[in-house]
N, C-alpha and C positions, 0 to 999 in steps of 0.2 A: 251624493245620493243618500234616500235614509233606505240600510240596509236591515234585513231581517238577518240575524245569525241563528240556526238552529245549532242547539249542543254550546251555546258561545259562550257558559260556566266551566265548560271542560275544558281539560288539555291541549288540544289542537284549537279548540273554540277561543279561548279566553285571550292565547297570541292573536287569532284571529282579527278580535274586537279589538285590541289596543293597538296594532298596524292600519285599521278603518278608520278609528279615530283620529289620528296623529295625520292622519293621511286627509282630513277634514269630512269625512263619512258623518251620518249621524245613523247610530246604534243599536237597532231593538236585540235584544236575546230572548228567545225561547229557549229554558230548560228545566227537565224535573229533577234537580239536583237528585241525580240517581244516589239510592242510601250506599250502595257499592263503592261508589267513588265519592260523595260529599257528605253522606252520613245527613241526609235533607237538610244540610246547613247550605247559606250561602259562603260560597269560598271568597276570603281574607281579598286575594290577589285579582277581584272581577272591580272592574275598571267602574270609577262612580259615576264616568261620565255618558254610561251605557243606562238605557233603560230595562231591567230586567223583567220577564214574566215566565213567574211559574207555572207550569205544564206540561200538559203530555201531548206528543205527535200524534197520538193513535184516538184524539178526540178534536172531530171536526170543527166544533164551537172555538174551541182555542186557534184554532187557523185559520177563522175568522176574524176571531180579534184582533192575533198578530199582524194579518197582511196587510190591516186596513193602512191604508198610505204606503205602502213598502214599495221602492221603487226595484230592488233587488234583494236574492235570497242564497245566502248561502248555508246547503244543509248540510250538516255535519251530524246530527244527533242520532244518534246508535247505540247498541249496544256492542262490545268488544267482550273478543275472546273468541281463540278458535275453541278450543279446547270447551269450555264452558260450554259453548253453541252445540257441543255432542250431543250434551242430557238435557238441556233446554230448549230445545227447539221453536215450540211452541212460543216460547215468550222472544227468542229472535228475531223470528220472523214474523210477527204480529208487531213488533217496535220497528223492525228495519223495513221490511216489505210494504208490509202494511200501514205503518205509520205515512211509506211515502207517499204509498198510494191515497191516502186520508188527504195530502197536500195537493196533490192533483185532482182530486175527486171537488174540492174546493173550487180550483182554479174552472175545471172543467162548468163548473155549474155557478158560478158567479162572475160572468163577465167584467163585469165593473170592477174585478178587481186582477182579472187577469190582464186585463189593457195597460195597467199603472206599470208591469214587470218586465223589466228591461232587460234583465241577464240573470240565471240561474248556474249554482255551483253546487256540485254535489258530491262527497266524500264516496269515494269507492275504495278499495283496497288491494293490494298485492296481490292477496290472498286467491283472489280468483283465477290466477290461472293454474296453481296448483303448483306441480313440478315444475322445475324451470327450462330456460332452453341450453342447448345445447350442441359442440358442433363432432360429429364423428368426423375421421380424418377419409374414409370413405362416403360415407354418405351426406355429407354436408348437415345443414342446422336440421334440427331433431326435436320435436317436441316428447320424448316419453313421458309415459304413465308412473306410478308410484312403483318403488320397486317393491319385490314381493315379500310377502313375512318368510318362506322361505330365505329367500338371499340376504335377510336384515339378523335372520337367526343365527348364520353361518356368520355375521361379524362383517358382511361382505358390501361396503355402503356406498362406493361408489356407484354411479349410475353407467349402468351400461347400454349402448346401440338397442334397442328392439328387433333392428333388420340383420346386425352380423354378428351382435354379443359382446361387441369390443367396446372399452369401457371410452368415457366420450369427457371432452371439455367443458365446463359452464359458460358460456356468452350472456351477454345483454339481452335482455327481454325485450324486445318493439311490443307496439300495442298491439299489433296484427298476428300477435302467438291466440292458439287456441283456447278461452280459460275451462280450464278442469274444474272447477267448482268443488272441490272437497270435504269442504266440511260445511256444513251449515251456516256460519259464518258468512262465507266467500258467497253462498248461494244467494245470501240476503243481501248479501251487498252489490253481486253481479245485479239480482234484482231493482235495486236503488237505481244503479245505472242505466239500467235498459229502460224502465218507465221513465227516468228523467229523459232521457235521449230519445223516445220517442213521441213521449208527449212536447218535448223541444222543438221537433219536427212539423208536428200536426200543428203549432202556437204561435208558430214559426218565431220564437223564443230562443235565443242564442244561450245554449246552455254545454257547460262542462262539466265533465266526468273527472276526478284525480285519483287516478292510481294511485296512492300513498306506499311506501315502502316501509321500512323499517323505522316509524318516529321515537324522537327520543328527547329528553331534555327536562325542563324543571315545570314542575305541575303536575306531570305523570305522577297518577298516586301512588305511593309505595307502602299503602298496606291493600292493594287489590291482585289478589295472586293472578288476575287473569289477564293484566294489562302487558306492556310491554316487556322483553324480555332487562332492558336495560335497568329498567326500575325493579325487576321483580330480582337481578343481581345486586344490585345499591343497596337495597331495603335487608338483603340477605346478609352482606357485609357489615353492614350497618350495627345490622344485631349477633356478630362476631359468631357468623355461618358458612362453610361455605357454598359459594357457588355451586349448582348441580346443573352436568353437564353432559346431555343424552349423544349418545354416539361416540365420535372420535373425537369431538371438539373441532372438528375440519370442516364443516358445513359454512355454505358462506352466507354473506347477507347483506344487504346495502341498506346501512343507518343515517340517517337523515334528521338533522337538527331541527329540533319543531317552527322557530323563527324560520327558517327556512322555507318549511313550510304552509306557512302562515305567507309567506312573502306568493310563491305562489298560487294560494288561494285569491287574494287581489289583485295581480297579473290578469288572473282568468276572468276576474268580475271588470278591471281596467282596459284590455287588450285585444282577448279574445273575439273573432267577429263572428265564428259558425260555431256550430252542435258537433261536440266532439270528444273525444277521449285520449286522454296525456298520462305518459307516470310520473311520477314524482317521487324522484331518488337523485341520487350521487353520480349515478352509473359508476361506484367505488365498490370494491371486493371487500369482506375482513371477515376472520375466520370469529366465529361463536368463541371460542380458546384466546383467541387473540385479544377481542373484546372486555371477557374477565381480565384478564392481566393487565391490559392498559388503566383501567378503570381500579384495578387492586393499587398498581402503581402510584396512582395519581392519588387516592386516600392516603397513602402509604402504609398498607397494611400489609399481615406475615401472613395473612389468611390465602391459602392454595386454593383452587378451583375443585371440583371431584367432578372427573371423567368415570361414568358411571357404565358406559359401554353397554347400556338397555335402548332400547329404542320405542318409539312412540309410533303405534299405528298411525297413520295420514300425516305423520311427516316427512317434505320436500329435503332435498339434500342440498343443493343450491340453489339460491337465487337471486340474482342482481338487475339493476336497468339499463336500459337502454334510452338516453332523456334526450339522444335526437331533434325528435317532433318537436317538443315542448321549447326547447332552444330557441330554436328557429320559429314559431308560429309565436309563442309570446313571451320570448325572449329571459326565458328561467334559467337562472343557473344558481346554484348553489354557493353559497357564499363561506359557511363554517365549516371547519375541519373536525374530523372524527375526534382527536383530542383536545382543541379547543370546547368542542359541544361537552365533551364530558366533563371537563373543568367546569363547565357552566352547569351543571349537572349535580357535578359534586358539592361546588360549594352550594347553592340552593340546598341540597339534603342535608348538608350539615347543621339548618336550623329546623328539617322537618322530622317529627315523630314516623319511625318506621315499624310497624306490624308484620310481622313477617307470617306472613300466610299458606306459606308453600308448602309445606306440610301436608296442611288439610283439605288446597286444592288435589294434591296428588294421590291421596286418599281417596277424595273425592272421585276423580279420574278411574281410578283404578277399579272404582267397584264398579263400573260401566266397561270399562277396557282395561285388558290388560295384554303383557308384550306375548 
């Protein structure tokens, strides 16, 4: 098929396009090499045998010119960061929401090029459901709310029952948990999801939704303090920092090799036959604490983590997946392990320039919120 990749200069984008290709795809990319993550340079590592065009989602003309011939679309392009999305709103959700709605607005009104579109894939995120799930030993699986700044000031971070008070287990996430939409982020990207999934419906367009969890691996910028947590640890060591680490360092998380997921982004464009929504994780636990050490480990460095024991309004305490569905409907599984991926990880950093920016995000941060 020749594929549209939105975001295909980025991180998740860029494995995207060299598993389409190899796979015999042929390649368009849509991206505005955002100055955050590419410094409006094209990146070294974008595949030559892709056609690339420069542009923005959030302007119609451009989604014209990319669809023309596109037989399928997978969009990926965003803006990331929860954190960020607090004091930016406005430019979030005009890139995420709205951009996709730009894409639809397209399809909606140009026939002729909604006919050509075989199957749609669209990046959603974790994020959206907010707190995770959980099982009380009385009341079975539990979705709570955020715990309160009360109980987070007291030191007190484990999640407790809603209905008895008793502190509760973290489980797997199915796709069928409620999402909480917390922070502007999630909100934008719930929105991704539901216009793609409805307009899938209405096109009768087989289109997928991917939960992403925790991605991680080489491309991740590591001078963009608001990307992933693994890069924004690497970049810290890097420049002989350490690691800064909110709470107890006990919070869990399911990290997910970006080849990985890249792999099932083409499952979903290969496989997939309905309009639907999967996550895309490990369904693997590992502690924040854990994470630095393996990863300190593995550079071999003397540099400690710092357990800072402050807390971050609108942060979840655990959260992992539940990859079930995705199994079974289009046969995903996970292929790299937690320290293989960071091997793959590390040595990549070891030839990339790291900026450590953490600083002045938390600065940043701070003069909007504070604990």
């Amino acid at each position: 098929m020749k594929v549209l990749v939105t975001g295909g200069a980025g991180f998740i984008g860029s494995h995207t396009v060299d598993l389409l290709i190899k796979e015999g795809h042929e390649v368009r990319i849509l991206d505005n090499l955002e100055t955050q993550v590419h410094g409006n340079k094209k990146p070294d590592y974008l595949n030559p045998d892709a056609e690339l065009v420069v542009g923005d989602i959030t302007d119609k003309e451009t989604w014209l010119k990319v669809l023309d011939g596109i037989d399928a679309v997978i969009h990926l392009a965003a803006m990331v960061g929860v954190g960020q999305s607090m004091y930016q709103l406005v430019q979030y959700l005009n890139n995420n929401t709205v951009g996709t709605a730009k894409f639809y607005e397209v399809l909606l009104n140009n026939p002729e090029i909604k006919k050509n579109i075989k199957k749609i894939v669209v990046a959603s995120s974790k994020s959206i459901y907010g707190e995770g799930a959980y099982k009380c030993r009385t009341h079975g699986v539990i979705y709570p709310g955020l715990r309160s700044i009360e109980q987070l000031k007291r030191k007190d971070w484990e999640v407790r029952c809603p209905i008895c008070n008793e502190y509760v287990d973290p489980v797997g996430i199915t796709e069928d948990k409620p999402p909480q939409n917390l922070s502007v982020y999630a909100l934008s990207k719930y929105d991704t999801e539901k216009i793609a999934l409805t307009y899938g419906h209405a096109f009768q367009i087989p289109t997928v939704a991917l939960r992403y969890f925790n991605v991680f691996g080489p491309r991740q910028s590591l001078n963009n303090p608001y990307t992933g947590i693994c890069a924004i640890f690497l970049s810290r060591i890097k420049n002989n920092k350490p690691p800064i680490i909110f709470e107890d360092g006990k919070q869990l998380r399911d990290f997910i090799y970006v080849e990985d997921v890249a792999r099932a982004n083409a499952l979903a464009l290969e496989k997939a036959k309905k309009t639907d929504v999967y996550n895309v994780g490990t369904g693997k636990m590992t502690s924040i604490l854990d994470t630095t050490r393996i990863m300190i480990d593995i550079m071999g460095s003397s540099i400690q983590p710092e357990v800072t024991g402050e807390f971050r309004v609108g942060d979840n305490r655990h959260d992992f997946s539940d990859i079930s569905k995705i199994k079974k409907d289009i046969g995903f599984e996970p292929k790299v392990s937690l320290k293989e991926g960071f091997k793959k990880l590390v040595e990549w950093g070891e030839t990339e320039k790291a900026i450590d920016k953490f600083e002045i995000a938390e600065k940043e941060r701070k003069s909007f919120f504070t604990s």
